[in-house]
C-alpha positions in Angstrom: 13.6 2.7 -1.4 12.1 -0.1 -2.9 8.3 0.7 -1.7 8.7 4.3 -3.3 9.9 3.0 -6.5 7.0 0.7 -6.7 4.2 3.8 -5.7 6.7 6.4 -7.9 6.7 3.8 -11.4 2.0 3.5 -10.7 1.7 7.4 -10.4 4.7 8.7 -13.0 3.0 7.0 -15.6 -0.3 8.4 -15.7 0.8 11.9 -16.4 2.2 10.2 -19.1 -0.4 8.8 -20.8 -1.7 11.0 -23.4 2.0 10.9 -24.7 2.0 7.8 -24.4 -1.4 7.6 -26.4 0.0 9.8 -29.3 3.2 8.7 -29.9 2.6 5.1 -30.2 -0.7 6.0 -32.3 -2.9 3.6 -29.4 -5.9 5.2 -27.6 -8.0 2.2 -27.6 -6.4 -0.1 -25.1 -4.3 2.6 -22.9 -6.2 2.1 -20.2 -4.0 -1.1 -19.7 -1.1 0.3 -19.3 -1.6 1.3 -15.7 -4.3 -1.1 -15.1 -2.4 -4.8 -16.9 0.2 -3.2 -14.3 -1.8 -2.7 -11.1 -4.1 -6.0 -12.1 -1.0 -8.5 -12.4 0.5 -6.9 -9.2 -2.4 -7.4 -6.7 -2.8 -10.9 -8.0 0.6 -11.8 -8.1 1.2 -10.7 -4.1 -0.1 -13.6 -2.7 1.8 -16.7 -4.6 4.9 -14.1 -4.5 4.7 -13.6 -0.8 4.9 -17.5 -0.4 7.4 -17.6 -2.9 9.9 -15.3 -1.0 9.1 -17.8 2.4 10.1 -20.5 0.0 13.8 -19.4 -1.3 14.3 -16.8 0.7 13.5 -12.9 1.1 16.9 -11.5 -0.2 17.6 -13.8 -3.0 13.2 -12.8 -3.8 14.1 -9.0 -3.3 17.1 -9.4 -5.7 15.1 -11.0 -8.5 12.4 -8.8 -8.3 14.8 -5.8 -8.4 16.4 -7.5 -11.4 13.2 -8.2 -13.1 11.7 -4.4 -12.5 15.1 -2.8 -14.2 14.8 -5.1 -17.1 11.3 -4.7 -17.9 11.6 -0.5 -17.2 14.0 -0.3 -20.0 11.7 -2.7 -21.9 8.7 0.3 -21.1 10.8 2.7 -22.4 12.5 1.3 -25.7 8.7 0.3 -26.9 7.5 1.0 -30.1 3.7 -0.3 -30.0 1.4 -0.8 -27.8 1.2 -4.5 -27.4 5.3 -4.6 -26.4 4.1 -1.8 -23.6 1.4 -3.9 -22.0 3.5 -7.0 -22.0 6.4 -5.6 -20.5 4.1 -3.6 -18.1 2.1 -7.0 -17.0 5.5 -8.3 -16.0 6.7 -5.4 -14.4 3.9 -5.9 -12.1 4.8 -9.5 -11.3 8.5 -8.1 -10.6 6.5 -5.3 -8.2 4.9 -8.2 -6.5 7.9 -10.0 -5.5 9.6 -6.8 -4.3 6.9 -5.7 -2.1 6.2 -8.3 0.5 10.3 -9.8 0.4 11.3 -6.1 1.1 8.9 -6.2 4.3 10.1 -10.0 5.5 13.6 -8.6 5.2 12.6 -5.1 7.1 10.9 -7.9 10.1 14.2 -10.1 10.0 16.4 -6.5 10.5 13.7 -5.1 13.3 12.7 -8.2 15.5 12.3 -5.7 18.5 8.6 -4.3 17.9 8.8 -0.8 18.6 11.9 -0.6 16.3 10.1 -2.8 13.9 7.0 -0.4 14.2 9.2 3.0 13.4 10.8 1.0 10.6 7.5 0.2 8.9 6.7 3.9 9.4 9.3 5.3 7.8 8.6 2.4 5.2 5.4 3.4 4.8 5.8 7.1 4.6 8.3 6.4 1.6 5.2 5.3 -0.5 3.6 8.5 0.8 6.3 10.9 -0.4 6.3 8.9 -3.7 2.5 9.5 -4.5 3.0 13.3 -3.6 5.4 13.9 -5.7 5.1 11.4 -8.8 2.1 12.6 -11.0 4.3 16.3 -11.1 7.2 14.4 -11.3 5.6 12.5 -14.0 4.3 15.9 -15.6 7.9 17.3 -16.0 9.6 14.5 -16.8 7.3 13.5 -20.0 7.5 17.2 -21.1 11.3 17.1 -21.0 12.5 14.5 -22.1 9.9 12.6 -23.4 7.3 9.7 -21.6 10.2 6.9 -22.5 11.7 9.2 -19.2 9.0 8.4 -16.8 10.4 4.3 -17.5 14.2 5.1 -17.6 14.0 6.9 -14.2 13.0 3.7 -12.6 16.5 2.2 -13.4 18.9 4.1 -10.9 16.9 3.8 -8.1 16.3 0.5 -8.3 19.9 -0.3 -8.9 21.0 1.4 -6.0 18.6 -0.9 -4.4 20.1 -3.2 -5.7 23.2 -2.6 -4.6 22.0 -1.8 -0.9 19.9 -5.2 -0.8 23.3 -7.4 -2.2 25.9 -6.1 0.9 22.3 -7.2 3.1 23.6 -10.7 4.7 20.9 -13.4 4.1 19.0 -14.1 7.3 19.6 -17.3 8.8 16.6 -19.7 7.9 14.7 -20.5 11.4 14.9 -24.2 12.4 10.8 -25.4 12.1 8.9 -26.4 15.3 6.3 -28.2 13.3 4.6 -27.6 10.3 1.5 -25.2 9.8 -1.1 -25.0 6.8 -1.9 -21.7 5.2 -5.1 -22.0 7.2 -3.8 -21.9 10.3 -1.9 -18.6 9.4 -5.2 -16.6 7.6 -6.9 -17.4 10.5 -4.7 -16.6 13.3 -6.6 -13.3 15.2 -3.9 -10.9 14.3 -3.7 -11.8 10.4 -7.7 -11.4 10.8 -7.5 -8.6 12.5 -5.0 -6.6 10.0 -6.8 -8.1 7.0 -9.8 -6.4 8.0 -8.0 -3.0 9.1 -6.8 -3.0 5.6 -9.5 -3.5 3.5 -11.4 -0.9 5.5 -9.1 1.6 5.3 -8.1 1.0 1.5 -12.2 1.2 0.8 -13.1 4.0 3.0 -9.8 6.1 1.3 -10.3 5.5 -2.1 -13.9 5.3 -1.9 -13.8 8.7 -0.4 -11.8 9.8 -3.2 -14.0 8.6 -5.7 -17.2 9.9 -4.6 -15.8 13.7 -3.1 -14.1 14.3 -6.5 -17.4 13.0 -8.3 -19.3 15.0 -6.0 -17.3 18.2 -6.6 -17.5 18.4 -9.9 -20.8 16.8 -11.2 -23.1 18.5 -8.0 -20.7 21.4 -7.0 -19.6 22.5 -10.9 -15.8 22.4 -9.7 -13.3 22.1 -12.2 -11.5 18.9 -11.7 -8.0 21.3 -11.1 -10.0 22.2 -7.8 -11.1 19.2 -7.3 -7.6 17.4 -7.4 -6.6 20.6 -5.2 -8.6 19.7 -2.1 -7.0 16.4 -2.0 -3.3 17.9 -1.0 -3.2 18.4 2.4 -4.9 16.0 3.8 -2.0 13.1 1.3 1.0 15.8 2.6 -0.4 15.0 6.6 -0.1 10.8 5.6 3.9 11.2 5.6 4.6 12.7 9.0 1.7 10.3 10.0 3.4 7.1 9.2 6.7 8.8 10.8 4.8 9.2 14.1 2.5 6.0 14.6 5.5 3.8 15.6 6.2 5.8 18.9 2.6 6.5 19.4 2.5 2.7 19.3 5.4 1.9 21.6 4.1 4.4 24.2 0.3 4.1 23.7 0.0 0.1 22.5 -1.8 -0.8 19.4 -5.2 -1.0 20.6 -5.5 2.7 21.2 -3.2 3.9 18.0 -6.1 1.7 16.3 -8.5 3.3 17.8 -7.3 6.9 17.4 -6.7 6.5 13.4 -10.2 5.0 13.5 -12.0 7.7 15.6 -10.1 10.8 13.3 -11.1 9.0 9.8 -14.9 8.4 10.5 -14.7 12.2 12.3 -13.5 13.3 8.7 -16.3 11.3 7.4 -19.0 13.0 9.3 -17.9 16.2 8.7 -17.6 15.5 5.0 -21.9 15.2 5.4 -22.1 19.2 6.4 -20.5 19.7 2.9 -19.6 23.5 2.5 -17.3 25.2 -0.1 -14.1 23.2 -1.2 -11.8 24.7 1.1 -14.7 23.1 3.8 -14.2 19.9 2.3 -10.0 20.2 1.9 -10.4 20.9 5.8 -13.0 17.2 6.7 -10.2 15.3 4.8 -7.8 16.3 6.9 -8.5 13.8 10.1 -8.5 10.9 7.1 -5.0 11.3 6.3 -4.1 11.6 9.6 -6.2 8.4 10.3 -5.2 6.8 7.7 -1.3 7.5 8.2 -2.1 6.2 11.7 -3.3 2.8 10.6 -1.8 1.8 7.6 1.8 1.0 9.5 0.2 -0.1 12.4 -1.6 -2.7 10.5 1.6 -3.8 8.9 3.3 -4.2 12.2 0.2 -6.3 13.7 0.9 -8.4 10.2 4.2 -9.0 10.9 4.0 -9.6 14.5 1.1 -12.3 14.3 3.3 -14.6 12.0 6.3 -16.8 11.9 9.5 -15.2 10.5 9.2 -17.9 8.1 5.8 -16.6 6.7 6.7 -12.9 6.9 6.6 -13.0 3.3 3.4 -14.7 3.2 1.8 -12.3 5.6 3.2 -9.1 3.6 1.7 -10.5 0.5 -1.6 -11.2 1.5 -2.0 -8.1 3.3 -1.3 -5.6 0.6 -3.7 -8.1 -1.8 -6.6 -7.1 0.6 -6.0 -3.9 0.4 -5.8 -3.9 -3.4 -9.2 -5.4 -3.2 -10.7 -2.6 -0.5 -9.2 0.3 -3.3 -10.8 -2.0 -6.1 -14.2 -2.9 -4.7 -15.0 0.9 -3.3 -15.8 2.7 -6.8 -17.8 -0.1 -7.9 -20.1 -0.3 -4.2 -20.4 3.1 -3.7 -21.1 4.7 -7.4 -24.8 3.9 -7.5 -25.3 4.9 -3.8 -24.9 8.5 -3.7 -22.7 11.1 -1.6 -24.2 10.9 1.5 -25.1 7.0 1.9 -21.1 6.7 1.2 -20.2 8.2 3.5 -21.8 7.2 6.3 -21.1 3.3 4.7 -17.3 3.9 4.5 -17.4 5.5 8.6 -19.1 2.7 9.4 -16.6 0.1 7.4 -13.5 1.8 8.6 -15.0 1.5 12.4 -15.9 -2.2 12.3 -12.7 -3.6 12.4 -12.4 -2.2 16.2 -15.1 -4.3 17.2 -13.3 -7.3 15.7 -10.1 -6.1 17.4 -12.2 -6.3 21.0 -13.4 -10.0 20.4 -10.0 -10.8 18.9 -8.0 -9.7 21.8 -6.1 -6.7 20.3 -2.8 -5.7 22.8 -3.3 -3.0 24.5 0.2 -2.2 24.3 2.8 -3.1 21.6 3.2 -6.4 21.4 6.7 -8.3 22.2 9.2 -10.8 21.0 7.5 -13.0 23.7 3.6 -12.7 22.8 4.4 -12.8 19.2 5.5 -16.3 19.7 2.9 -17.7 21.1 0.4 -16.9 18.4 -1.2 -20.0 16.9 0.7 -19.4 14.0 3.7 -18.3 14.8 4.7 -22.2 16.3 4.8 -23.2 12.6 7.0 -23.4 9.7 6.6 -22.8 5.8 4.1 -25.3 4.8 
């Protein structure tokens, strides 16, 4: 619930922006209202991730919650500019903290990996549905009622999160073996391992994004409602994707649900080089969302496996600030390249981490309770 708020409130509110634009007489600086947002939010994961080790992930989750409510009723009741961005800057700090103590308190609910991995899956295909749905969402909404709507419908939701997250018992705090420095835990093989998964496949999705729908329309003369079009299916096949990767996981191990999600996105990529009609490129994108849905909870799980309960939090946080850097640093490597050079760069990014998982040792099969322990960092305690 939480994780689809957090994607539903980023796309919602860029349908609404022209509104948005008009109404509060402020085209100048509009930009910032989804990017103050998305900005504070990657930065903020890290130090929130730690934050929610320190005092806990439920008391973390419930402040975050808290905080997001407030400031989405701040959103709406604005009447400039300058009270928007402000309340939208600490609405992504609130996002920050919800994000990785929602996934340390999904890990403390799911220590057996293959229920944790069908947990994260579902987790992960909540996100999915929300970017699906939320820029239409976001379309009817503002013409409704009104682009204060795209804020207010932040508020239930989040309450009944809320709600849910209050009758959650605190997890017990684990009794420290000894203590471990954060450099320890960044460079324990399976935080490695996942980092790199996810910046590649944050840089090789987004990047693709960028540089079909440029492509499309400045080379091919497509409208940019065809070229949003060809991007539909292959986000639709990331849901049952994410459902699916935790039993491919339990039956096949990780190693080869890695390797599969790999194999299926750089396929995509190559075909994406025969180029074609748009229906031909709709068709190439295909194996990336079903790559892509493969990875992204797969890397999660490997995350939260190679890590103390006690630095779940930690883990979760810098994980998802990767891959806020992989979506950020794609447009700006691969615009002066070209279509075909970006292509084969993003295959080639989204297939290195498999030689990193060879030298690092990646499970062949899901990893348990047991191996997870005797990671170098999982002996330690919060720093």
């Amino acid at each position: 619930m939480s994780f689809f708020l957090i994607t539903l409130n980023a796309s919602t509110v860029t349908t609404a922006l022209p509104v948005i634009g008009r109404d509060l007489n402020a085209h100048a600086g509009l930009a910032w209202v989804l990017t103050g947002y998305s900005l504070v939010f990657a930065l903020a994961l890290l130090p929130a991730g730690a934050w929610a080790d320190r005092i806990g992930a439920r008391r973390a989750f419930v402040a975050g919650l808290t905080l997001f409510a407030a400031t989405s009723a701040v959103c709406a009741l604005a009447t400039d500019l300058t009270i928007l961005l402000a309340a939208r800057a600490v609405q992504g700090v609130a996002a920050a903290v919800i994000l990785p103590s929602g996934l340390s308190m999904l890990n403390a609910t799911h220590p057996e990996p293959s229920e944790r991995g069908k947990a994260i899956g579902r987790w992960s295909a909540a996100g999915a549905i929300a970017l699906v749905i939320g820029s239409p969402l976001g379309g009817a909404i503002t013409s409704a009622i009104g682009w204060q709507g795209t804020f207010w419908i932040n508020i239930p939701p989040t309450l009944l999160a809320l709600a849910v997250a209050l009758g959650v018992p605190a997890a017990p705090r684990p009794q420290p073996v000894r203590r471990t420095s954060y450099r320890e835990l960044v460079t324990a093989p399976a935080v490695v391992l996942s980092s790199a998964t996810g910046f590649a496949l944050n840089f090789a999705t987004y990047g693709t994004i960028f540089v079909v729908t440029l492509f499309l329309q400045q080379d091919r003369g497509q409208s940019a409602w065809v070229s949003g079009l060809v991007f539909i299916p292959m986000t639709l096949l990331i849901i049952p994707a994410n459902l699916l990767t935790g039993r491919l996981a339990a039956r096949f191990g990780i190693r080869r649900t890695f390797l599969l999600g790999q194999f299926l996105m750089a396929a995509g990529l190559a075909g994406l080089l025969l180029g074609g009609p748009a229906w031909a490129f709709a068709l190439w994108l295909l194996p990336l969302g079903i790559g892509g849905g493969l990875i992204a909870p797969t890397t999660t799980s490997l995350m939260l496996s190679g890590l103390p309960p006690t630095h779940s939090g930690f883990g979760a946080g810098l994980l998802n600030a990767i891959r806020q850097l992989g979506s950020a640093a794609a447009p700006v490597v691969l615009a002066p390249l070209g279509f075909r050079i970006s292509m084969i760069l993003s295959a080639i990014v989204i297939v290195a981490p498999a030689l990193l998982g060879r030298k690092q040792c990646l499970p062949s099969s899901s990893p348990t309770a047991d191996s997870t322990t005797r990671t170098p960092a999982a002996t330690g305690s919060q720093s």
